[in-house]
C-alpha positions in Angstrom: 8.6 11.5 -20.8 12.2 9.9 -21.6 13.0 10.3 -17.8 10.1 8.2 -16.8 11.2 5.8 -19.9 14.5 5.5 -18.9 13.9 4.6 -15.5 11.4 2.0 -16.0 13.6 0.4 -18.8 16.4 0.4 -16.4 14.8 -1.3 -13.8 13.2 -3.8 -15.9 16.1 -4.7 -17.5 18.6 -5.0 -14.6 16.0 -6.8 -12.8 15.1 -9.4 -15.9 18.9 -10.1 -16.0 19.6 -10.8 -12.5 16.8 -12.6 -12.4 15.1 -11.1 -9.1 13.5 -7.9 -8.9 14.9 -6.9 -5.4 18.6 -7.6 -6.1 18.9 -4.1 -8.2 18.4 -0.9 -5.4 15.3 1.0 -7.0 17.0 4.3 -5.6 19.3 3.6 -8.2 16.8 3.5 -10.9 15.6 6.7 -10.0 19.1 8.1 -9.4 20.1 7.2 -12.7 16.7 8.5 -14.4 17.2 11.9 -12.0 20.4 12.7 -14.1 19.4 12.1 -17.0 16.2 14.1 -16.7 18.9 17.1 -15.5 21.1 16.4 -18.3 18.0 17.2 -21.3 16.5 19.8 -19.4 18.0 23.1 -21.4 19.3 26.1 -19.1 22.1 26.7 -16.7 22.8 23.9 -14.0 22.1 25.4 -11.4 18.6 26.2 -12.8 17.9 22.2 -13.5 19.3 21.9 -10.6 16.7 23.8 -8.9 13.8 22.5 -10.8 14.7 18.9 -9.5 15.1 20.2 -6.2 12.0 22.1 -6.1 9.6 19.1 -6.9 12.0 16.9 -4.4 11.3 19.4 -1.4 7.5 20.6 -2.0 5.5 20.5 0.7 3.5 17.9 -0.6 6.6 15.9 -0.9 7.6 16.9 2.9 4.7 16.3 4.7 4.9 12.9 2.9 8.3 12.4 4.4 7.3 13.4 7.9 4.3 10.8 8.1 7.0 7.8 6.5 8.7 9.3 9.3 6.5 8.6 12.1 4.7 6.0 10.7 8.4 4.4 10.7 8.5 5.2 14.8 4.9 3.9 15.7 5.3 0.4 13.9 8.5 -0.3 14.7 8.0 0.8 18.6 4.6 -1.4 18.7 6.2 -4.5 16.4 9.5 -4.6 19.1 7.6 -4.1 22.3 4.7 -7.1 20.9 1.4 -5.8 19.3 2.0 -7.7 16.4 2.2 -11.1 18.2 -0.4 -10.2 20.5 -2.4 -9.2 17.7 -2.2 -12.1 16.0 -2.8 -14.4 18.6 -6.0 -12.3 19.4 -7.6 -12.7 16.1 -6.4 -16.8 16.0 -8.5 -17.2 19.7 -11.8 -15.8 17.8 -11.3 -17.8 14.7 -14.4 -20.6 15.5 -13.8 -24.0 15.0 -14.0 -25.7 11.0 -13.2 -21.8 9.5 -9.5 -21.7 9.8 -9.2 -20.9 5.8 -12.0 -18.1 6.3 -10.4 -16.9 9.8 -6.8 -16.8 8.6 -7.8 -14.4 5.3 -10.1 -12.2 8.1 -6.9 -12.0 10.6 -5.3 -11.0 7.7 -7.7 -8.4 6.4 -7.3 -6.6 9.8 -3.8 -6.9 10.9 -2.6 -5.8 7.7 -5.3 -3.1 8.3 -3.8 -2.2 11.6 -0.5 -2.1 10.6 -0.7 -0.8 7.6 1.6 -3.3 5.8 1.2 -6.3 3.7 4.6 -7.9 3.9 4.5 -7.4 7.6 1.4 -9.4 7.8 2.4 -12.2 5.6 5.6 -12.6 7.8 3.4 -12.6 10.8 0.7 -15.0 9.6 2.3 -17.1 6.6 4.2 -19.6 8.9 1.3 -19.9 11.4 -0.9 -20.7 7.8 1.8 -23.2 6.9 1.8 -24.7 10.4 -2.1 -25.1 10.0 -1.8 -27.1 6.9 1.0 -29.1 8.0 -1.4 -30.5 11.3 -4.5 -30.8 9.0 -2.9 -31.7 5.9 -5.4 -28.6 3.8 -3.5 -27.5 0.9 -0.4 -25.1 1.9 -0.6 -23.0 -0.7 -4.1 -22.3 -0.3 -4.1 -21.2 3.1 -0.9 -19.1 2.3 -2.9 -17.5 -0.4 -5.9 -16.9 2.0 -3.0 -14.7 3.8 -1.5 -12.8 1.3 -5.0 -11.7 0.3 -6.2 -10.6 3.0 -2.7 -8.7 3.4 -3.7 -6.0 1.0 -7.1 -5.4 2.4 -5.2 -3.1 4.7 -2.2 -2.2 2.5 -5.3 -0.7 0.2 -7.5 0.5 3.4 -4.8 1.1 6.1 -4.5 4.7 7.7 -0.9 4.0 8.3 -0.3 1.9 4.7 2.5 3.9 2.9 0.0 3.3 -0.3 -2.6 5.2 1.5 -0.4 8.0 2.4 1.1 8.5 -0.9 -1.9 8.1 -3.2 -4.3 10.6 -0.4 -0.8 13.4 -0.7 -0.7 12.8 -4.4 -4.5 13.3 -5.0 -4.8 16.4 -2.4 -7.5 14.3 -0.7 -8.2 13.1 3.3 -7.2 9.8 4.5 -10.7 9.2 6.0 -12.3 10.5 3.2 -10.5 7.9 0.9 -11.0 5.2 2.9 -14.8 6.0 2.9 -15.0 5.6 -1.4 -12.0 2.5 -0.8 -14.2 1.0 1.4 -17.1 1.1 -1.0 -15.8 -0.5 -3.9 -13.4 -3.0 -1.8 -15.9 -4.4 1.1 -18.1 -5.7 -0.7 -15.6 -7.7 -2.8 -14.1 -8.8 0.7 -17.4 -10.3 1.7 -17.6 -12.2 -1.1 -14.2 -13.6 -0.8 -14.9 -14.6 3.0 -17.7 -16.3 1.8 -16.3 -18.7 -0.2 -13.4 -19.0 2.0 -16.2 -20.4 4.1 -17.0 -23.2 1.8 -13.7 -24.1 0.9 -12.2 -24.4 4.2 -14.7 -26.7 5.7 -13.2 -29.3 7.3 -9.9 -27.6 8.6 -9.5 -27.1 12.0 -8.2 -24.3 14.4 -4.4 -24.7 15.5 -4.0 -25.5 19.6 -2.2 -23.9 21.8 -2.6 -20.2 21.2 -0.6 -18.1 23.4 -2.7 -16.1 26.0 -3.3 -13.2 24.7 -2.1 -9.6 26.0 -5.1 -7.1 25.5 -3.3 -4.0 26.2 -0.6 -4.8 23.6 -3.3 -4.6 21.0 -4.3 -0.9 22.1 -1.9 1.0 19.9 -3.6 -0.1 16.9 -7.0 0.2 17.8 -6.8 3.5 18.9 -4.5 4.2 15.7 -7.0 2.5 13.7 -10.4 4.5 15.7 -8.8 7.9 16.2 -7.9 7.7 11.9 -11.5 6.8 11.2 -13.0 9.5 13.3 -10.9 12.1 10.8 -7.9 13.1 13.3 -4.9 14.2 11.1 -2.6 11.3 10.5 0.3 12.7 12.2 -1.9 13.6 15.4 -3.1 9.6 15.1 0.5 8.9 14.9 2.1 10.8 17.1 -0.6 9.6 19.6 0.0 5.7 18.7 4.0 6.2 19.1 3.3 7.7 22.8 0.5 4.7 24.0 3.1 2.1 22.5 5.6 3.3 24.8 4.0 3.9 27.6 2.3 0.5 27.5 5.5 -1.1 26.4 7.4 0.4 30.0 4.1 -0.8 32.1 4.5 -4.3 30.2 7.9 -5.0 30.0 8.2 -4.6 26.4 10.4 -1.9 27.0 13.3 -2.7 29.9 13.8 1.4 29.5 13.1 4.5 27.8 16.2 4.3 26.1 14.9 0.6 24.5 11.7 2.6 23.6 13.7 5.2 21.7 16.0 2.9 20.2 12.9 1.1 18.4 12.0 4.4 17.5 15.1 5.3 15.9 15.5 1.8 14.1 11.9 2.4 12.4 12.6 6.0 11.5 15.9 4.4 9.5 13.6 1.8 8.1 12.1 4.2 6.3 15.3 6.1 4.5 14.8 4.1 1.2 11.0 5.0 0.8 12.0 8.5 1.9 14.6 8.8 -1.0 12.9 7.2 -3.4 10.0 9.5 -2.8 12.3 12.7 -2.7 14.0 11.4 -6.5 10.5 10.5 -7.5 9.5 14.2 -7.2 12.7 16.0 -8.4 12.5 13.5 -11.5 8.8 14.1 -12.0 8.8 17.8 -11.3 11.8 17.9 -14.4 9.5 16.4 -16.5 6.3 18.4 -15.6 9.1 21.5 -16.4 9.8 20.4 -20.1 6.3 19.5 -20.8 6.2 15.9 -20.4 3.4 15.9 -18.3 1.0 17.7 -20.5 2.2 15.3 -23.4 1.3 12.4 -21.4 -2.1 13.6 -20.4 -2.7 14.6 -24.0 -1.4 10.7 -24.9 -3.7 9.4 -22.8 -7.2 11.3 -23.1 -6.9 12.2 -26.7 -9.4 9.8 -27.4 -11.3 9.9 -23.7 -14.8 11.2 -24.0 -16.0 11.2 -20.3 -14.6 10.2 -17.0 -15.0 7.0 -17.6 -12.6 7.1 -19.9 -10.3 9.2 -17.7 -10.7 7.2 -14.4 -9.7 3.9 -17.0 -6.5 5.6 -18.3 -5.0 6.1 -14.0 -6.2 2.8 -13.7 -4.3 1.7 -16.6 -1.3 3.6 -16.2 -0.4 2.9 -12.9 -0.6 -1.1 -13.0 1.9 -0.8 -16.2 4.2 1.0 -13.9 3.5 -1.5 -11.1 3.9 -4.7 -13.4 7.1 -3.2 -14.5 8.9 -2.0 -11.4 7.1 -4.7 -8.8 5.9 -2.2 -6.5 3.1 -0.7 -5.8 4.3 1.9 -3.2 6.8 3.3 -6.0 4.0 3.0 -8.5 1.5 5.6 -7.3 4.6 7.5 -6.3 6.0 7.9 -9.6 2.2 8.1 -11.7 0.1 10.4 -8.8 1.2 13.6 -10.5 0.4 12.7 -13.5 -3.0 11.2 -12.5 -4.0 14.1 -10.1 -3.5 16.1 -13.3 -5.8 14.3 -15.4 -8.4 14.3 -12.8 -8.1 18.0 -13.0 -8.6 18.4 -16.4 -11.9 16.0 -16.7 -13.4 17.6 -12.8 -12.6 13.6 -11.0 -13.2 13.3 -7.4 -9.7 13.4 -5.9 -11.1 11.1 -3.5 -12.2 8.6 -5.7 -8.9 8.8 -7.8 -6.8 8.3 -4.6 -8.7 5.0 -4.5 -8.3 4.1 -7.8 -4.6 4.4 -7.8 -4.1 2.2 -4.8 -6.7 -0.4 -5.6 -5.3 -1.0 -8.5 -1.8 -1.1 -7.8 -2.5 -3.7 -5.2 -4.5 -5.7 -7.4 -1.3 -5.9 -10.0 1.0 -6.2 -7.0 -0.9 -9.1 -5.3 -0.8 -11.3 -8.5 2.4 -10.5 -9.7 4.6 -13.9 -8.9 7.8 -11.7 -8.6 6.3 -9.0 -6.2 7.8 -8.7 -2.4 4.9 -10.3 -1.0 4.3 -13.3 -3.3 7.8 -13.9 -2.5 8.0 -13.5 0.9 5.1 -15.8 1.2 6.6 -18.3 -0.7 9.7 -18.3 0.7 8.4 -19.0 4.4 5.8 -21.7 3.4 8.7 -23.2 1.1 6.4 -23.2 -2.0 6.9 -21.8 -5.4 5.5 -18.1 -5.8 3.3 -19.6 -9.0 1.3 -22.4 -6.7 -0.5 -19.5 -4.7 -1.3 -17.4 -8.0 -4.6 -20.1 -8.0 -6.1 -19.5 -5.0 -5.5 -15.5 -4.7 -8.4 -14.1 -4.9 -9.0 -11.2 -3.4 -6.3 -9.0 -5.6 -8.8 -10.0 -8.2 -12.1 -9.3 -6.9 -10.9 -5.8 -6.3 -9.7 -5.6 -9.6 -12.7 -6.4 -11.0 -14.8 -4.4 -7.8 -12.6 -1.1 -9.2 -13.5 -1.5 -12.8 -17.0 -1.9 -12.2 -16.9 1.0 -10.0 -15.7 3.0 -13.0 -18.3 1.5 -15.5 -21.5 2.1 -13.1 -20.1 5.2 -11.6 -20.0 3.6 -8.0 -19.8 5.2 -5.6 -22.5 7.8 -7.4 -21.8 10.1 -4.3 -17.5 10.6 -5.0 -18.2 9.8 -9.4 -20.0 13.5 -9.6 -18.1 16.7 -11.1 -15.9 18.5 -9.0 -15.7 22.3 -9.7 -14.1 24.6 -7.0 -13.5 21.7 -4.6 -17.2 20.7 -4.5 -19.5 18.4 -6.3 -22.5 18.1 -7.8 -24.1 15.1 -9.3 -23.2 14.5 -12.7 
């Protein structure tokens, strides 16, 4: 496991020193770790070389790539020719008057679950939340916090979220079928969290002058988001998104030409190279260490005293939120820990549905309280707060936390916490 070691040390390290956690590349990190994890491996070169490259290039790890790829396409084509604005300002003319607090964190709960991304949200809604407080005179870093909450109800539930993708490819498991147990376990605490949203925010009042807002720019997500939850394979729902963005963006003006289309295309496909490498160097490194045994040792670590799947559902849990507090991400979290928890699942018959779920739920609850995570300081940054004044009022990263755990303890959902032999279950 002294690949894995090295490149968490690495990164923490470098990071601590510079003082920001996004100033050292994370491909670097994994570069670094990659040759080292070469270098121990025993055998000819070209054999370790081989090794690396067969867990970089596995199918799993392709078809990975090629969803990045045109999940890249559809969000950039739909971000440049105006769904996300039109989006927002569609869910800011429902909010009803004296429930601005309660409708910000529900605006955010489904535009991050349309677009799949929680940084994108809390760019689009943090300075309309600052805005808000600045005419009312509510508590800026409350109503920020209301965002960046409800920005990983989709990063965790999102068809299109790179979490989703990566911890469903890891696990061997459907996206609708994970977002079936995710929704489960997270809903619930998302009601809860409206709810007292509601109570809180009484008294603050909806921003004027909302743009009019253009239905048919909104379309591309709703059908992404329908035609994902009606179990149509994610590229097909992709595929199908990137086509109705363009062809809505030329009938709108959003596009002047085709060639504007494909240029947005091309621009979100290149947004994606850094997840796409890091996910390629992720699987060389980890297949290296599945090669000289590091996996098994892990798994042995780590359910030599586990008894049941509690026990086993607690230790993924557990070891992907160290990974996440230590390398600030939760995308590169599940990446570099999903073998190794698809493994364990194996061995004590989990529900690869339910693990998928556990590995993204709680690497978003560790990412949405961490002060030096992307998103806490993206928000910060545009409301012009410190990162440590929203920590208070986030709680939504918490309920789930705490939504997840119980889910392991009670065996919630019963239906996805039964044994799994031969790909189907039976109730435990």
């Amino acid at each position: 496991m002294s690949p894995l070691a090295v490149f968490i040390t690495l990164y923490l390290v470098t990071s601590i020193i510079a003082g920001d956690f996004y100033r050292v590349p994370i491909t670097v990190g994994f570069l670094t770790a990659s040759v080292y994890a070469i270098t121990i491996t025993r055998g000819s070169l070209r054999r370790r070389i081989t090794v690396f490259s067969r867990g970089a290039g596995s199918s799993q790890m392709m078809l990975m790539i090629w969803i990045f790829v045109l999940a890249g396409a559809f969000a950039n084509s739909a971000k440049v020719m105006g769904s996300i604005d039109a989006t927002v300002n569609l869910t800011l003319s429902l909010l009803p008057a004296e429930m601005m607090l309660a409708g910000l964190f529900l605006a955010a709960c489904f535009i991050s679950l349309s677009i799949g991304t929680s940084v994108g949200t809390i760019v689009a809604l943090t300075p309309i939340a600052a805005g808000v407080a600045l005419q009312t005179g509510a508590s800026t870093a409350m109503l920020v916090a209301a965002v960046v909450g409800g920005s990983f109800f989709g990063d965790n539930l999102s068809f299109i979220s790179d979490t989703t993708i990566i911890a469903t490819q890891t696990q061997g498991c459907k996206l609708s079928d994970k977002f079936r147990v995710n929704s489960f376990i997270v809903v619930p605490a998302a009601i809860v969290v409206l709810i007292l949203y509601v109570f809180m925010g009484q008294g603050i009042t909806s921003p004027a002058n909302i743009p009019e807002v253009e239905f048919s720019k909104v379309l591309p997500y709703l059908v992404v988001l329908v035609t994902a939850i009606f179990g149509l394979h994610v590229m097909v729902v992709l595929t199908l998104g990137i086509i109705l963005a363009g062809i809505i963006g030329l009938l709108t003006g959003g596009f002047s030409d085709v060639f504007v289309w494909m240029q947005a295309m091309g621009d979100g496909i290149k947004g994606m190279g850094e997840l796409i490498v890091i996910t390629m160097l992720a699987g060389g490194l980890l297949e290296v260490i599945k090669h000289n045994g590091g996996i098994d040792f892990i798994i042995e670590r780590l359910t030599r005293h586990i008894s049941g799947k509690r026990g086993a559902e607690l230790s993924i849990a557990a070891l992907v939120s160290i990974v996440n507090l230590c390398t600030a991400n939760n995308t590169v979290s599940i990446i570099t820990v999903g073998g190794i928890a698809r493994q364990i699942g194996r061995k004590y018959q989990l529900d690869p549905r339910k693990c998928a779920s556990l590995l993204d739920t709680f690497s978003c609850t560790v990412q949405g309280l961490i002060p030096y995570g992307a998103q806490m300081l993206m928000a910060a940054g545009l409301a012009a707060i410190n990162p440590i004044e929203i920590l208070p009022s986030l709680y939504y990263p918490v309920a789930i936390g705490v939504a997840a755990l119980l889910a392991i303890m009670l065996r919630y959902p019963r239906r996805y916490s039964a044994i799994v032999i031969n790909d189907k279950t039976s109730q435990q």
